[in-house]
N, C-alpha and C positions, 0 to 999 in steps of 0.2 A: 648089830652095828657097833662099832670102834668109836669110844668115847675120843671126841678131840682133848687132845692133851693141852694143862693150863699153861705151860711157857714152850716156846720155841728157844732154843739157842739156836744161834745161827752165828754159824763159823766160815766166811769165807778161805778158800785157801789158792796158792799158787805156789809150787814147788817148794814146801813148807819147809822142808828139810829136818835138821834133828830137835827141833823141838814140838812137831806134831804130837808124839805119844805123850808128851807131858802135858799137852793140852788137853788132847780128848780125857784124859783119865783125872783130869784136874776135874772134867761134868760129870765123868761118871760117876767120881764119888761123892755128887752132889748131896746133901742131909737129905734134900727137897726131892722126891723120886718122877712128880705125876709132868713130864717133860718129855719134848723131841728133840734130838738133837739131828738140826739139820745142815748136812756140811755140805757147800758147794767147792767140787772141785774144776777149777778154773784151767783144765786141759794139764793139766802138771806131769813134766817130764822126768821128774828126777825119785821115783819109786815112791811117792807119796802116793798115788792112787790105790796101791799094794797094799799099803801099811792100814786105808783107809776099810779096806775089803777085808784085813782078816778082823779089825772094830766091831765093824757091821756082821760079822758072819758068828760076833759073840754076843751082841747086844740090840736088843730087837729096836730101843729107842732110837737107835743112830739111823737116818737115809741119807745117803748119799745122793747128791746130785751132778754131773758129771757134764759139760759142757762141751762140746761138740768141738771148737774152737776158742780162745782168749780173748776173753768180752773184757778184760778188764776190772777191777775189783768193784766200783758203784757198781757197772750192770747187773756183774754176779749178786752183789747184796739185792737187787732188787728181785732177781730171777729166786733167789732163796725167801724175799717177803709172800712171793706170790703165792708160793707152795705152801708156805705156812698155815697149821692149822692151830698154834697155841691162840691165845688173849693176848698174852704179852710174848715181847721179842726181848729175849737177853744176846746181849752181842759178846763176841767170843774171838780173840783172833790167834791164828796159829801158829803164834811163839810165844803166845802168855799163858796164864795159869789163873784160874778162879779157885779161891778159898772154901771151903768145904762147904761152908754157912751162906754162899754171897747168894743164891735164887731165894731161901728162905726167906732172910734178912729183907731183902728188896721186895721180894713180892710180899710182905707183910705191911709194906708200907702202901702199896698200889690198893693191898683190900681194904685197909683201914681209910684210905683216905681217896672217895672219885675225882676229887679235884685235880690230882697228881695225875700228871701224865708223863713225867718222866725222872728214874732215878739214877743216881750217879755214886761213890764210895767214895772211898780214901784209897790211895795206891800206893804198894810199895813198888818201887824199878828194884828191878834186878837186870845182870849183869848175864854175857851169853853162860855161866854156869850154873847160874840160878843165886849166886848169892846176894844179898840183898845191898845197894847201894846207897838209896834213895828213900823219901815216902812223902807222897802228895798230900795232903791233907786239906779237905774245904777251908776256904778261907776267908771265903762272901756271905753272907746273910742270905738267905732263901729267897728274898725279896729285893735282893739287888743281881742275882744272877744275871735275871733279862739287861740287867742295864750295861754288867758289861758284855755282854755280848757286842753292845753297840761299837767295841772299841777293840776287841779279841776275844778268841776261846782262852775260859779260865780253867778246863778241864784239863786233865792229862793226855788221854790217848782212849780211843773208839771202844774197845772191850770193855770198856767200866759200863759203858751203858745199858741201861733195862728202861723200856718204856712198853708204855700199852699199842696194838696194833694197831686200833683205831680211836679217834677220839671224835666225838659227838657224827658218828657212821661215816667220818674222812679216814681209810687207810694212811700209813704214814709210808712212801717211799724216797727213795735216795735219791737227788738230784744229777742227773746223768749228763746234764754238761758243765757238772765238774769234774777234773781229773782230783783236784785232792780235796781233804777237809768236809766228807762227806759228814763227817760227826757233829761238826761246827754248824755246819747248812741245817740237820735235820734237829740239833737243839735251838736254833733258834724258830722252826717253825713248830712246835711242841709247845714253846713258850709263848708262843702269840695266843696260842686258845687253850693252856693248860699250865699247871705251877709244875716247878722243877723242884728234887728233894736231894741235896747229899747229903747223907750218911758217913760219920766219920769213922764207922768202922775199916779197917783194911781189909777188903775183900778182893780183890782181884792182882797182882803181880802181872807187872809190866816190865816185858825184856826189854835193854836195849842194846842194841849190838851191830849198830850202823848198817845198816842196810833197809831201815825203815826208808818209805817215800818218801816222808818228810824231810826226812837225812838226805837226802839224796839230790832231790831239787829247791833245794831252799827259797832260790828266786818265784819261783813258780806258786808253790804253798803263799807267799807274801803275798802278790797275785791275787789269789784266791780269796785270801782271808780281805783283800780290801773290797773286792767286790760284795763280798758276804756284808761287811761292815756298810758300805753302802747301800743293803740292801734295807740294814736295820734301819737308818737311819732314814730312809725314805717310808719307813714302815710307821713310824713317829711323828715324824715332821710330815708327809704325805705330799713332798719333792726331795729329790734326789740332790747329793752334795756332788759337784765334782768332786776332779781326784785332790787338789789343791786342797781345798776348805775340808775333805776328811784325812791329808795326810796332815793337814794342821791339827784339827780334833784330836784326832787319836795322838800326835807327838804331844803336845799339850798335857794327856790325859797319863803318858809315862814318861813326865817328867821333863820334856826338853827344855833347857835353856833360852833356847832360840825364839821359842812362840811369844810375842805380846800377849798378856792375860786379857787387852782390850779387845784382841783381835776374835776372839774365841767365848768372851763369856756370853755374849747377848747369844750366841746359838747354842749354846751350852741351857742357858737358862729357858729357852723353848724348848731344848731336849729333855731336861727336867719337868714342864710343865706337862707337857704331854704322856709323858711315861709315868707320869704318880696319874692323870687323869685316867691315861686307857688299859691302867693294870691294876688290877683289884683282885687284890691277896687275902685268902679268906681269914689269916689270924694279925695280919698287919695292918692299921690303920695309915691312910693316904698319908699325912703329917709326919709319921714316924718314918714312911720313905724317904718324902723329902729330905726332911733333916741328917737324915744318912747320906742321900747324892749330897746335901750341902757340905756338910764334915769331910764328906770325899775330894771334891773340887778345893776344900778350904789346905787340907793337908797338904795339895801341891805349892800353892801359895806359901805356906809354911816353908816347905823344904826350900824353894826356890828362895825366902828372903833368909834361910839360913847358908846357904850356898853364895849369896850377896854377900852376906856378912866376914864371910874368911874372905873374897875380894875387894873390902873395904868399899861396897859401893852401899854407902848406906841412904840414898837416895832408892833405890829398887829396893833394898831392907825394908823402907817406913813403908812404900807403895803398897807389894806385897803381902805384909800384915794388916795393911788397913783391908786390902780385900778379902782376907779369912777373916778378919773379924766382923765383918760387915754378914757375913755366912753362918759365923758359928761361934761369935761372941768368945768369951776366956777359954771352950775348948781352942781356940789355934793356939794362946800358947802351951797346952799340953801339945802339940803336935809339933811347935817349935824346939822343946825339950826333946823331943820322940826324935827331929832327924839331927838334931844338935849330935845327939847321942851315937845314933846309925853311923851318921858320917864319922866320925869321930871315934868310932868300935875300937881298931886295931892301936892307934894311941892310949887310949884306957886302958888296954887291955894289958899291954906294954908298961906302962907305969905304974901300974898294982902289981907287978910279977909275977902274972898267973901263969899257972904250968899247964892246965888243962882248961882254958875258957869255955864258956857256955857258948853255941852260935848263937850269931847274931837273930836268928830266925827263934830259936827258940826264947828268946827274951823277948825279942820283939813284935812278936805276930801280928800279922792285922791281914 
């Protein structure tokens, strides 16, 4: 009898075009050998099904599964969980490229630690000819991932993902009425009953080259991601925001001008109360979250009475700082410093006469 193999890749495709062969051969030379690579092909008209069969007719790990008609990419992802016979699912899509090391790397992290249910990397984008443009880099605390989830995906793009099949004997599948942000919907339900890990290594290479979905219906993805957001936040609070009181939230939470901080903090601070109560991180103490959402929420107040201050409204300046200090004490004004600076980059930069400036991102991380 045929041992089940420890990870599934699973590679949706749909008229892949020319960057199929860099993908598959991106797994096959995985370090990590004991794997299936399972590719659904989603009826594709444009000679990828060709390309998929002479794969398959050199490499026993790869099946193909080949759809009758165009179910659409969720379906397909689900029709590929179904057949899966790894533990874990590495996600894979057919115009990126995974790093020689990314299944080791990751699934080193799944054996060492049960609590983890799902991992994520560092990304470089690339460009449609591979050359590198970009690089995502984690930027959240392990332990504050779930929280922004409440507010957007902080990940890059669905191929970085590796998670386990099942967690405590719930398979994990794709939510099939949604058209996008399949990636978004299934990290945040991973994270209700299991920790999330990113790894800062760069493992996985993400093209872009417009033609992504996302690219394509921007209104629609928005959409989506509000419904997801109101999903979390009813997951928390245990009722549902309308669309009002969460498009308030989340503008708030990036920066708008527009939001009163009175209008937003008392639900803010039961979003807070409830997410340090109903998420219990096994090396982070309840207090040490908090104090992170605090310092989080304080630094907006920050930027905003820094932002008063070049409009000379220095009544919303005092308001402002008293409520990040109220939060996080002499850290806000390290944080006043922090967007004094931000905002303020390209003049600095300008009056010291630098010829090659550092970006802003890399001085400034957070």
């Amino acid at each position: 009898m045929q041992k089940d193999p420890t990870i599934t890749v699973l590679m949706p495709l749909y008229n892949a075009g020319p960057y199929l062969s860099e993908a598959i051969e991106s797994i096959l030379a995985q370090s990590y050998r004991d794997f299936e690579f399972l590719i659904v092909d989603d009826c594709s008209t444009d000679g990828s099904s060709e390309v998929l069969s002479v794969y398959a007719g050199q490499d026993s790990r790869i099946r193909v599964l080949r759809n009758e008609k165009n179910l659409g990419l969720i379906r397909a992802l689900n029709t590929g969980l179904r057949a899966a016979r790894g533990k874990y699912i590495a996600r894979q899509d057919a115009d990126d490229r995974s790093r020689v090391d990314r299944l080791k790397k990751e699934l080193q992290v799944m054996e060492c630690r049960p609590e983890v249910g799902l991992v994520t990397c560092a990304v470089a984008v690339i460009d449609n000819t591979g050359k590198k443009i970009g690089l995502s880099r984690p930027a959240i605390p392990p332990f504050m991932v779930p929280w922004w989830f409440i507010f957007w995906y902080p990940f890059r793009c669905a191929g970085q993902l590796f998670f386990r099949r099942e967690i405590d004997g719930t398979a994990f599948y794709f939510d099939e009425k949604l058209h996008y942000c399949d990636d978004y919907k299934l990290c945040t339900t991973a994270a209700h009953s299991s920790e999330i890990v990113q790894l800062g290594d760069v493992l996985y290479d993400y093209r872009l080259h417009g033609t992504q979905q996302t690219q394509e219906c921007p209104e629609a993805v928005r959409e989506v991601t509000m419904q997801i957001a109101q999903d979390e936040t009813e997951y928390y609070l245990l009722r549902r925001l309308d669309r009002a009181e969460m498009t308030r939230l989340r503008s708030f939470w990036y920066f708008s001008l527009d939001i009163s901080p009175d209008s937003v903090l008392p639900l803010l601070f039961v979003l807070r109360d409830s997410y340090v109560e109903r998420k219990k991180f096994a090396e982070f103490p309840p207090e040490l979250v908090r104090r992170k959402i605090n310092q989080e929420i304080a630094t907006r107040f920050s930027r905003k009475s820094v932002v008063m201050l070049f409009r000379f409204n220095f009544k919303e300046v005092l308001k402002n700082l008293r409520f990040a200090w109220s939060l996080c004490g002499a850290h806000s004004l390290f944080f006043c410093v922090y967007w004094f600076f931000r905002i303020n980059y390209e003049k600095i930069v300008k009056a010291a006469h630098l010829k090659n400036p550092p970006s802003i991102k890399a001085l400034c991380r957070h």
